[in-house]
C-alpha positions in Angstrom: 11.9 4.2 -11.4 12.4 7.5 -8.8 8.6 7.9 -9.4 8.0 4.3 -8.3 10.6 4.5 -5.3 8.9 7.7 -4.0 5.5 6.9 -4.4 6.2 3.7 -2.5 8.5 5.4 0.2 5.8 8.2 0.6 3.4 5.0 1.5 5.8 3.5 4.2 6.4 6.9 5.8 2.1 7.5 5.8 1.5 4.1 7.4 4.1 4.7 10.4 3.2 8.5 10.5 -0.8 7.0 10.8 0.4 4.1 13.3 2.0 6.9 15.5 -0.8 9.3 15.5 -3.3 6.4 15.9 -1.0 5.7 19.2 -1.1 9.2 20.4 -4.7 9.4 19.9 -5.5 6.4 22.1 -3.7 7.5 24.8 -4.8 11.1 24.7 -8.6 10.0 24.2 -7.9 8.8 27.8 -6.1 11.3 29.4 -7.5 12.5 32.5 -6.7 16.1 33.0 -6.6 18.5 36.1 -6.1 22.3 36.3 -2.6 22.2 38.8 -2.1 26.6 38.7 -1.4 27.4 35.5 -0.5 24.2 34.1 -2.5 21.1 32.7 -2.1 17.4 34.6 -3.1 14.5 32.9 -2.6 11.1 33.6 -4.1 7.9 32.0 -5.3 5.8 35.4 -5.6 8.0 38.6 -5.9 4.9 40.5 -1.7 3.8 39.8 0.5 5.6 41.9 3.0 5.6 39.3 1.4 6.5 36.5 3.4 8.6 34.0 2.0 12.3 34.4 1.8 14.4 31.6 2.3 18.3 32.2 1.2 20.3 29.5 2.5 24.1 30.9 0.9 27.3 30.8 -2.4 25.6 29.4 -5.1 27.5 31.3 -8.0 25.1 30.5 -7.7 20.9 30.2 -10.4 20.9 28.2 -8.2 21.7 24.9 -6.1 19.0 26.0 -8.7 16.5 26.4 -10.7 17.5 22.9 -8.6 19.4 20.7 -5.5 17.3 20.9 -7.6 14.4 20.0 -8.8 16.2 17.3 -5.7 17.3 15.8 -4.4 13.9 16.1 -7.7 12.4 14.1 -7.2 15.2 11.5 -3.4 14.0 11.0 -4.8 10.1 10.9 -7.1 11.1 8.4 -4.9 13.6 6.2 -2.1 10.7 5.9 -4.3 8.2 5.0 -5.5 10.4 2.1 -1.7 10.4 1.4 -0.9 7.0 1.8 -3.5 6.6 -0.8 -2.4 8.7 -3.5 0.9 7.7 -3.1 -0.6 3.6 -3.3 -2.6 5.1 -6.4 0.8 6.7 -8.0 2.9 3.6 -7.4 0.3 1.3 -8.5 -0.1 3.1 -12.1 3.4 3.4 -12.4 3.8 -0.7 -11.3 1.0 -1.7 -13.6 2.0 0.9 -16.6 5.7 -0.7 -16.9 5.2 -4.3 -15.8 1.6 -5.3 -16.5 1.7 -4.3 -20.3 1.0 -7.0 -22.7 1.3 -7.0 -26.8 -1.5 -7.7 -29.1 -2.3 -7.0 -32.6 0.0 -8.1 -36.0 3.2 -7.0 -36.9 2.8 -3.8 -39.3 6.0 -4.3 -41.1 8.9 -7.0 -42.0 8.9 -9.8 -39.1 12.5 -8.5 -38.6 11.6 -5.2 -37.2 9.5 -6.6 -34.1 7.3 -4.0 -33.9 3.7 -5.1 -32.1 0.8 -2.3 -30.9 1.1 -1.4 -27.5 -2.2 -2.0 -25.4 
């Protein structure tokens, strides 16, 4: 049963951590970036006034902003799907291995034992 309740808590916390990322990555896929001094401006439409402005400090060039955040945050979608898998895999042998067993075959002994082959 603790195998069964992690397995399928490991799933729910893979699909929110790949709906976050998946987030992230959509808005950081359209960053717009500019070199301000030192630090990193991006913003996701130049043309609103009031756009929320992301600083990223001390970042000498956008560019790893722009392409390897984006990448870091595909690598996460991809690596927690992998996880959300497994874990799907585990709680689905561990669903089907208690609940979906079924009894065939003739009793080996007295009727009063109840004793059936497993299969």
């Amino acid at each position: 049963l603790l195998y069964f309740v992690l397995c399928t808590t490991g799933l729910v916390i893979s699909v929110l951590v790949v709906a976050f990322a998946g987030h992230h990555h959509s808005q950081a896929s359209s960053f717009i970036c500019r070199q301000a001094e030192e630090d990193c401006e991006c913003v996701l439409d130049l043309s609103d006034p009031i756009a929320r402005t992301f600083n990223y400090k001390e970042v000498s060039d956008c560019e790893a902003i722009t392409s390897t955040l984006t990448f870091y945050y595909l690598l996460q979608i991809l690596l927690n799907l992998a996880q959300a898998v497994v874990c799907a895999i585990g709680a689905f042998i561990m669903w089907k291995h208690r609940y979906q067993v079924f009894f065939a075959g003739i009793q080996i002994r007295s009727p009063s034992t109840q004793q059936w082959q497993n299969v």
